[in-house]
C-alpha positions in Angstrom: 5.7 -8.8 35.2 6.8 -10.2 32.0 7.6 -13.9 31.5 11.2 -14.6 29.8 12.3 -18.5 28.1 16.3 -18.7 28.4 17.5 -21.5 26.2 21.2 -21.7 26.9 23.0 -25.1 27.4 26.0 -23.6 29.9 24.3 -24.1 33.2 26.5 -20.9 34.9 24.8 -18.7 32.5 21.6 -19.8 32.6 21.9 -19.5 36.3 23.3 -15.5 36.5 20.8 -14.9 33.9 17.6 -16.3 36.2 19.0 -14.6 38.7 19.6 -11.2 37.5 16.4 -11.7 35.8 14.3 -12.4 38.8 16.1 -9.2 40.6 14.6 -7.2 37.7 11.0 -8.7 38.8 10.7 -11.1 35.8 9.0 -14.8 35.8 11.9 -16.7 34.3 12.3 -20.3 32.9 14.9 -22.3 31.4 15.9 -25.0 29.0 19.1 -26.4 28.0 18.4 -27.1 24.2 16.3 -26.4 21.3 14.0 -28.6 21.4 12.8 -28.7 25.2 12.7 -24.9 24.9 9.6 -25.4 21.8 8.0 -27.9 24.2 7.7 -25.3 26.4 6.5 -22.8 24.2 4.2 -25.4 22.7 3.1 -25.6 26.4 3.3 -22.1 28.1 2.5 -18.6 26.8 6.0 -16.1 27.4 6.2 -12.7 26.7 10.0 -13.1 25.4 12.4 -15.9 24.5 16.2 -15.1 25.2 18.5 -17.9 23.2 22.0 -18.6 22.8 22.8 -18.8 18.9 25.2 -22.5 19.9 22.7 -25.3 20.9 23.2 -28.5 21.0 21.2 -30.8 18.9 18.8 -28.1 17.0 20.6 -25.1 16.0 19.7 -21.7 17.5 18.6 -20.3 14.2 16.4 -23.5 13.8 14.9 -23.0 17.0 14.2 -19.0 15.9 12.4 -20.1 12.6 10.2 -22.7 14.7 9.6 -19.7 17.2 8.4 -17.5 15.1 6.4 -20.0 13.1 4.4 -20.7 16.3 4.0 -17.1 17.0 5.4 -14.1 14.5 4.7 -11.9 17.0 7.1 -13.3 19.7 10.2 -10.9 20.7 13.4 -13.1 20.6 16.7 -11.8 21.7 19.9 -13.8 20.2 23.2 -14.0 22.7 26.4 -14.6 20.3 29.9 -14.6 20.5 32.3 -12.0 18.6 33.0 -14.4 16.5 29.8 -14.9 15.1 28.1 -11.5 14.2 27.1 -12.3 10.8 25.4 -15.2 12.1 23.4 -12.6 14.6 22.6 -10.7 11.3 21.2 -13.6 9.7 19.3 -14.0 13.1 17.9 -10.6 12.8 16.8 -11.2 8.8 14.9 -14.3 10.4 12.9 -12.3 12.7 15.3 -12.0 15.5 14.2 -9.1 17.5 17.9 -7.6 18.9 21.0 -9.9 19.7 24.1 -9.4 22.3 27.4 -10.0 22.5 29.2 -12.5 24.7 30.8 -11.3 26.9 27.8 -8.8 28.1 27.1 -7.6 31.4 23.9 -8.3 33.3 22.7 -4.6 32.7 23.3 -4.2 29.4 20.6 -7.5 28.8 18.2 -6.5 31.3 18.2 -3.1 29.3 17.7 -4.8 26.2 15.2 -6.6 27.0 13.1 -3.9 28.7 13.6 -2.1 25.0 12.1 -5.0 23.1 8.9 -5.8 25.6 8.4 -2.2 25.7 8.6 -2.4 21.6 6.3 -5.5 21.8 3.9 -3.5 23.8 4.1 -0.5 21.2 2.7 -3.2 18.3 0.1 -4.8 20.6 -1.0 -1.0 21.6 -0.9 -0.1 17.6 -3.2 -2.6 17.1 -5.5 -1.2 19.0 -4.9 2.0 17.1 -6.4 1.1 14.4 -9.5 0.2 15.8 -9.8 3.5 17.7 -11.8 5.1 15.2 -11.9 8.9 15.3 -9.2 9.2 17.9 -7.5 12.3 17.2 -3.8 13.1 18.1 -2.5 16.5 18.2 1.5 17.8 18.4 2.9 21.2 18.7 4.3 22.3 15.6 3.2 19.7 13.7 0.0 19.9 11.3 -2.0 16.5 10.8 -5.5 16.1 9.4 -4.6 13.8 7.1 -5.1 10.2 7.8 -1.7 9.7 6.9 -0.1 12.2 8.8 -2.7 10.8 11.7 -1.0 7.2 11.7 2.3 8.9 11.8 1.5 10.7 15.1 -0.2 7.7 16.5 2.7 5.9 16.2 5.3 8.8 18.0 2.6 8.9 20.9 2.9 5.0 21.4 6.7 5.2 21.0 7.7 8.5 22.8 7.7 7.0 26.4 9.8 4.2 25.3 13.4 4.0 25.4 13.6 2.4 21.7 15.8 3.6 19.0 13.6 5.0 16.0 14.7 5.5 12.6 12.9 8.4 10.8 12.2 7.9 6.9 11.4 10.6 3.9 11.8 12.8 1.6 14.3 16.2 2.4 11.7 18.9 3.7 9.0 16.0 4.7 9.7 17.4 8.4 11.7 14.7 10.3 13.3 16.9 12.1 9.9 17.9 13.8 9.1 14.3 14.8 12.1 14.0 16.3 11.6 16.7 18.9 7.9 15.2 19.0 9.4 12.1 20.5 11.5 14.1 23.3 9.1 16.1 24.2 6.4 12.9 24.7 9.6 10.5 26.4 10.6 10.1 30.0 13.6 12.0 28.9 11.8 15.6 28.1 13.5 17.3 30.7 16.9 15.8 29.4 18.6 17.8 26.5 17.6 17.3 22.8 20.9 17.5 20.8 20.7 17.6 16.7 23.6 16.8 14.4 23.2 16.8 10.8 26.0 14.2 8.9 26.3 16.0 6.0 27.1 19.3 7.0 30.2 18.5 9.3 33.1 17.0 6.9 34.2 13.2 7.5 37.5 13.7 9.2 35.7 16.1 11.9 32.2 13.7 12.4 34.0 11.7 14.6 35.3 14.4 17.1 31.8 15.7 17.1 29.7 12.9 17.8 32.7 11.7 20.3 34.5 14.4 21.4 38.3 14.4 22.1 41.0 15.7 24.3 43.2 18.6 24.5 46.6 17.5 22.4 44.3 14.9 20.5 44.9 16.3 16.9 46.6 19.7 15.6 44.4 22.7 16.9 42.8 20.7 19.7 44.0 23.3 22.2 40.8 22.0 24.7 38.8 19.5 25.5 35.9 19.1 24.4 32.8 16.7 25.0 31.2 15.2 22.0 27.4 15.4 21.3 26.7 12.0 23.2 28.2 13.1 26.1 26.2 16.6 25.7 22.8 14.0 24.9 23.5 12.2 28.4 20.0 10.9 29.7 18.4 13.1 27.0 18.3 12.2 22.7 19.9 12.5 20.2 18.8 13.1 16.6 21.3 12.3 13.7 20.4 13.6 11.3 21.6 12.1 7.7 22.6 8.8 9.0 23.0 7.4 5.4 25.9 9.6 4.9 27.8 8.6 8.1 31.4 7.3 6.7 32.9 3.2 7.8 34.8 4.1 9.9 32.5 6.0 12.4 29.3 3.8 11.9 31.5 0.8 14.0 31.6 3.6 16.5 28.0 4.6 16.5 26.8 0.7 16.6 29.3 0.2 19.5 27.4 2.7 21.3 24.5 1.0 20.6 25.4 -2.1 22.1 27.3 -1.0 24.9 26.6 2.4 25.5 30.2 3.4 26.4 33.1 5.2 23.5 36.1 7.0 24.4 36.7 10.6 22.9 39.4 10.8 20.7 43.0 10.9 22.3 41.7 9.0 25.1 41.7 5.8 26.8 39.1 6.4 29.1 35.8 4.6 28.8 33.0 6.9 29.3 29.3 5.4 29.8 25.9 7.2 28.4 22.5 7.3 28.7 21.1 8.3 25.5 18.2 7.2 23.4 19.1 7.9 19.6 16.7 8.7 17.1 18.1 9.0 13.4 16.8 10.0 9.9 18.0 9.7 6.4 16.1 10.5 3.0 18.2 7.7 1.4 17.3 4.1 0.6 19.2 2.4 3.8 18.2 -0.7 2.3 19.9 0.1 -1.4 23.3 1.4 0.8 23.1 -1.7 2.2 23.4 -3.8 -1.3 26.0 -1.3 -2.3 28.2 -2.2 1.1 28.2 1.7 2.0 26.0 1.2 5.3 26.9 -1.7 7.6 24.1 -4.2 8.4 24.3 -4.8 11.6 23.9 -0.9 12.1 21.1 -0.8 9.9 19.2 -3.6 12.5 20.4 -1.8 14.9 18.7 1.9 14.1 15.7 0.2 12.5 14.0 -0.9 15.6 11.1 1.3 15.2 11.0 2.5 11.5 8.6 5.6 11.0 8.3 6.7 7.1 7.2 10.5 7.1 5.0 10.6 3.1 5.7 13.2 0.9 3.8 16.6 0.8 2.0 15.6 -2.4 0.9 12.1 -0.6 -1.5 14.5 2.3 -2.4 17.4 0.2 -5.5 18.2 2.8 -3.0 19.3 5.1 -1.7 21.8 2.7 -4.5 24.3 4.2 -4.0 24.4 7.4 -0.2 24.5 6.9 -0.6 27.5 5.1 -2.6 29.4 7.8 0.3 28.1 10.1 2.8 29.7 7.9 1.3 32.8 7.2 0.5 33.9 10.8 4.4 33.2 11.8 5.7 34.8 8.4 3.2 38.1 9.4 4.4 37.4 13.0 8.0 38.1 12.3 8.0 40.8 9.4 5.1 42.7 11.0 2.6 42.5 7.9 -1.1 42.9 8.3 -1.5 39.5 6.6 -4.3 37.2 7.6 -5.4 34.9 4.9 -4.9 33.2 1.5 -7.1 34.2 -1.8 -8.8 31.0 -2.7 -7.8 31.5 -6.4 -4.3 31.2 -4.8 -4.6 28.6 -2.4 -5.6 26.5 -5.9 -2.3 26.2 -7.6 -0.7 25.6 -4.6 -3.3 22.3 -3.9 -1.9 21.3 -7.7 1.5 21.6 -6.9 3.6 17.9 -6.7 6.0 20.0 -4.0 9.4 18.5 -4.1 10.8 20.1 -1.4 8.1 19.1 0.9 6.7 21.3 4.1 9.8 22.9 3.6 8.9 24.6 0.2 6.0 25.5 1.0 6.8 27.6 4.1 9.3 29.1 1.7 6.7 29.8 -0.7 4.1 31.6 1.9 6.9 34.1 3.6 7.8 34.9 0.0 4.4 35.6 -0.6 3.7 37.7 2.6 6.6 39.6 2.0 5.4 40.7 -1.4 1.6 41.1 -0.4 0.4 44.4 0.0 -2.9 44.0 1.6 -4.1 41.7 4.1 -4.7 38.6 2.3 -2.5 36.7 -0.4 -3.6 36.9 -4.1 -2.6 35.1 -6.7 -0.2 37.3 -7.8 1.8 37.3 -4.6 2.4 33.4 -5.3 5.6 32.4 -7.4 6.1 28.5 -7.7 9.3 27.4 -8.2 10.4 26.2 -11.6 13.9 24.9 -10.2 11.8 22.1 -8.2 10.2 20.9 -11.8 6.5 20.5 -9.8 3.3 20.2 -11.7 1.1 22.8 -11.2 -2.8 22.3 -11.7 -4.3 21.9 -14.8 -6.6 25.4 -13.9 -4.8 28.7 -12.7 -1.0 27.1 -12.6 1.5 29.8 -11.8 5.0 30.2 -13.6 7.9 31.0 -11.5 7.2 34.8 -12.8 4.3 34.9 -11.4 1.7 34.6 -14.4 -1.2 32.5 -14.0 -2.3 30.4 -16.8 -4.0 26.9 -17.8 -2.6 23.4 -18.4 1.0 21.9 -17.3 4.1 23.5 -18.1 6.9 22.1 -20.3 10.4 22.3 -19.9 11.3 25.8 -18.3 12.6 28.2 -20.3 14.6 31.7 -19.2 12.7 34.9 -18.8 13.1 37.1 -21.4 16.4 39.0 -21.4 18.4 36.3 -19.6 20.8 33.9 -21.2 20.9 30.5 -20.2 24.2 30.6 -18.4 22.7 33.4 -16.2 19.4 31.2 -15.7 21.6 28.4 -14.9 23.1 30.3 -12.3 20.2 32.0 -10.8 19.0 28.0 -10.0 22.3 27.0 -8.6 21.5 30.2 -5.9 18.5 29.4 -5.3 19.0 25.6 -4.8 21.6 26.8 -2.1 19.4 29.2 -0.4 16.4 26.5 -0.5 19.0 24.2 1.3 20.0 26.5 3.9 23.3 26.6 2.5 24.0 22.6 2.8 26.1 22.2 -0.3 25.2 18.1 -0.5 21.7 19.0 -0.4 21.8 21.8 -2.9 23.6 19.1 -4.9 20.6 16.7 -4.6 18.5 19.2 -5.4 20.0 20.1 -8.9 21.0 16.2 -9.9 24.5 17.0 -9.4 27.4 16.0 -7.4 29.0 18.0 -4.7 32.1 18.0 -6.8 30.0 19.3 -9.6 28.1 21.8 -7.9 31.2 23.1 -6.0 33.2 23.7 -9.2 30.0 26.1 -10.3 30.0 27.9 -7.6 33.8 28.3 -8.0 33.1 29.7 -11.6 30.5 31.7 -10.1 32.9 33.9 -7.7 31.0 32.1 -4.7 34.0 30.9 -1.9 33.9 27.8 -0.1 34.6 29.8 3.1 31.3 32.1 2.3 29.0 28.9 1.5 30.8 26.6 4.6 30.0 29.3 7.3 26.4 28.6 5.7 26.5 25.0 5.7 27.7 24.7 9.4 25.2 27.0 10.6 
């Protein structure tokens, strides 16, 4: 078993920690300040250091830097008061791996620090990764010869078993959503239920009752109880998706969780405890939010304890192939066409594409294209690239959004014939909503506009909130 350092200076804790510890099968040792705790590790290999932030003599964010300046590698856990949680912050800036807050119960550490060796293991197994050359790693529903796609599913087989919170980075379409059920189905909790929520698409005053739940009486209309999606996630994950749009009020909720594990639903006062390991995603720059105080840090250190960035489309174009046979066999699947192959004149503009929307605009691309073919392979004419997303076709056979094949880049689009700009400008505005699946914020995204802007358009365009809501909840 594992072999833990406790520098604390109060001689009660230090005791209930060694024992508790021990209990948990773990080699523990102890020392009361800063500075015989480096002796030791000057002396002794450990596997973890657990330190109060309050030392005597040498501070405890002295002792950190010194730690880690003996060994980066070395998980360190931080115990602080409530007082003091922008000191644990700076703590985890330093190289701090997690922290606690006093008053914590035994369980809670011994969790924590089962999550951080078990992340220390991942890096020490990643390592050996990279030297595994050839090993391949395969995932249902996910499509990965690429070496980049490669290092991404290395990484979800390492961190699957574990019970560490992962935060999911990239671009809208990139397929997050797909390594997130990766990890549950590779994790101790596959037989537990996977529960997805997607920030955006439930409005800020109702996020809270649907993460937490709340109780009959608890607000006008709550006729029922009803459990929120952690309770519904118990011993299984759950995947939030959009964190970067979570609201103030309900990330002190979420990081609570976090920490403790327990919430009450709303219109309660009843503590309710959870076992649930969270995996989150976001296509925004957490680390610009941050800066801009709209995502709190502690939360942030909190998600980010295994960060996995999903590239772009246009970064593993190889895969681009074998994604298409993917899609074409399900899109022939489901509408019954005797489709079983891609031209290679139009599998070229396709390669040349800089896809925007990702995975996600491809597959959109293909069913479009099976549904117009009328034999049993795609031509060239059957594909119709997107002008809305702005990509660059390649420089030999690009394809307007017509249709027509041609050579060399395209400038700025221009309507078809016969339509006026207004009408063009609309025809974009529907299809960035369908292409979104009817989420108005990413629709917005999509088209450089803000939601407010985008909502008054579809206003002017006889399109109801109620008839694009029922969409956007879906």
């Amino acid at each position: 078993m594992a072999t833990i350092l406790i520098v604390e200076d109060e001689a009660k804790m230090t005791r209930l920690l060694e024992l508790s510890l021990a209990e948990a099968g773990y080699t523990t040792h102890a020392a009361a300040t800063a500075e015989a705790g480096l002796a030791w590790l000057r002396q002794q290999p450990v596997d973890l250091v657990l330190t109060d932030l309050q030392l005597p003599g040498m501070s405890g964010l002295e002792f950190l830097a010194a730690a880690k300046a003996a060994n980066a590698e070395l998980p360190v856990v931080v115990m602080t008061a409530y007082g003091t949680v922008s000191t644990a912050v700076e703590a985890m800036k330093a190289g701090a791996s997690d922290y606690v807050l006093k008053p914590f119960s035994l369980d809670e550490m011994k969790l924590i620090i089962a999550k951080e060796l078990d992340v220390h293991h991942l890096r020490e197994e990643n390592r050996s990764l990279r030297e595994a050359l050839g090993k391949r790693y395969e995932f249902r529903n996910i499509v990965a010869r690429s070496a980049r796609m490669q290092e991404v599913l290395g990484t979800i087989d390492r961190v699957a078993p574990t019970h560490s919170t992962v935060l999911l980075g990239g671009e809208s379409g990139a397929g997050k959503d797909l390594v997130a059920r990766a990890l549950h189905e590779h994790s101790r909790r596959a037989s537990g239920p996977f529960i997805k929520i997607n920030c955006t698409a439930i409005p800020e005053n109702l996020l809270e009752s649907e993460l937490f739940g709340f109780e009959k009486g608890a607000f006008t209309g709550a006729v029922a109880a009803k459990p929120g999606k952690f309770e519904l996630a118990d011993k299984g994950t759950l995947f939030l998706d959009e964190i970067g749009d979570v609201p103030p009020a309900t990330q002190v909720k979420l990081l609570r969780v976090l920490q403790e594990r327990e919430f009450e639903r709303l219109g309660s006062t009843k503590t309710r405890k959870v076992d649930v390991r969270l995996v989150a995603a976001t296509n925004r720059d957490l680390r610009a939010a941050l800066e801009e105080g709209t995502f709190r840090e502690d939360l942030y250190y909190r998600l980010n304890v295994v960060p996995i960035d999903i590239p772009p489309l246009r970064e593993h174009k190889e895969d681009i192939p074998p994604l298409v046979d993917l899609f074409i066999e399900r899109a022939a699947r489901d509408s019954g066409k005797p489709v079983t192959g891609i031209a290679p004149a139009a599998l070229e503009p396709l390669m040349g594409f800089h896809w925007p929307g990702n995975v996600r605009e491809l597959q959109n691309i293909i069913e479009r294209a099976v549904a117009l073919s009328t034999g049993t392979r795609i031509e060239l004419h059957d594909i119709h690239l997107d002008l809305l997303s702005g990509g660059r076709a390649a420089e030999s056979g690009s394809v307007s959004a017509a249709g027509a094949a041609g050579g060399g880049q395209h400038a700025a689009p221009f309507p078809p014939p016969g339509m006026t700009l207004e009408a063009y400008e609309d025809e974009m505005i529907r299809e960035a909503v369908r292409r979104a699946g009817g989420n108005k914020s990413e629709a917005a995204r999509l088209l450089g506009l803000s939601r407010n802007a985008l909502r008054y358009r579809l206003t002017k365009m006889g399109v109801t909130d109620e008839a694009e809501g029922s969409r956007e909840n879906r």
